[in-house]
C-alpha positions, 0 to 999 in steps of 0.5 A, a space after each residue: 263874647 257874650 253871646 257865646 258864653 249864652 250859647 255854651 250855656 244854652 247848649 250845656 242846659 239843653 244836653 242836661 235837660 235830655 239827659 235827665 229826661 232820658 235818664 227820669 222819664 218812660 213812655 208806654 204805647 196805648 198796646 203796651 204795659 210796663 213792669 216797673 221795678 225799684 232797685 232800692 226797695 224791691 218792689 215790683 209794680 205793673 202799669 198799665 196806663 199809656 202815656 209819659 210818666 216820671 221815675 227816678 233813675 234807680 227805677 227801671 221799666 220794662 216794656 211788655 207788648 199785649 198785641 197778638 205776635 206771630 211766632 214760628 219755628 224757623 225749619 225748611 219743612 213745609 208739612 208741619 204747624 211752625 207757627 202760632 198767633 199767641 198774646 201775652 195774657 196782663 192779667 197773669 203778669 204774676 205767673 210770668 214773674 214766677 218763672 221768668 223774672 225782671 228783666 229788661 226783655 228787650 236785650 234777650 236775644 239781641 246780641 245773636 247772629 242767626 243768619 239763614 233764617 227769613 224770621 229772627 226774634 228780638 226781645 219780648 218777641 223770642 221770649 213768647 216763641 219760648 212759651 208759645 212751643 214749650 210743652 208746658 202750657 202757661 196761663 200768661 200766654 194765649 194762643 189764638 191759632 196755629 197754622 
């Protein structure tokens, strides 16, 4: 019996230790940068070294990848430019918030059924084809090519 109660109470230690560490803990990939936002006080902050860091729960982090990404306009015609190489510019961070806010960028377009196409963009991905084919330029983008 008291090697089961031990067990239930490792078992039980073990889920809230994973849940707070789920819940309290970001990582950020070496190609990455966090946007980190209080809900309590507002305040926005950008982090920009890698690594396991602690936050409380009422914190959340967006994650922005700066790596080049291939955006295209999905289209059955072969006689046009439909696709770029563009980055996300960190060093602008400030003009994205402008116009597009804080939000978790991972959820943007995640929930759709777009059936047809070779390419469907997710996320951080589907915002920057957004801003890559706007005719507005932006300073946060940058365009590498266009083929």
């Amino acid at each position: 019996m008291s090697a089961l109660l031990d067990l239930r109470t490792y078992t039980a230690l073990a889920v809230m230790l994973a849940l707070i560490m789920s819940i309290c803990t970001y990582r950020l990939q070496p190609a990455e940068i966090g946007l980190k936002r209080d809900w309590m006080t507002g305040e926005t902050v950008v982090v920009t070294e890698p690594g396991i860091r602690l936050k409380m729960p009422w914190v959340m982090v967006a994650h922005i990848d700066t790596r080049p990404m291939r955006v295209c306009v999905t289209s059955a015609a072969r006689a046009i430019l439909s696709c770029k190489l563009v980055r996300f510019n960190p060093q602008h961070i400030d003009g994205f918030l402008k116009v597009e806010g804080f939000g978790l960028y991972w959820w943007s377009n995640r929930l759709s059924f777009n059936l047809g196409h070779e390419e469907t963009y997710r996320g951080f991905a589907d915002i920057m084809r957004g801003y890559a084919f706007s005719s507005v330029s932006y300073s946060f983008i940058e365009e590498i090519d266009a083929y």
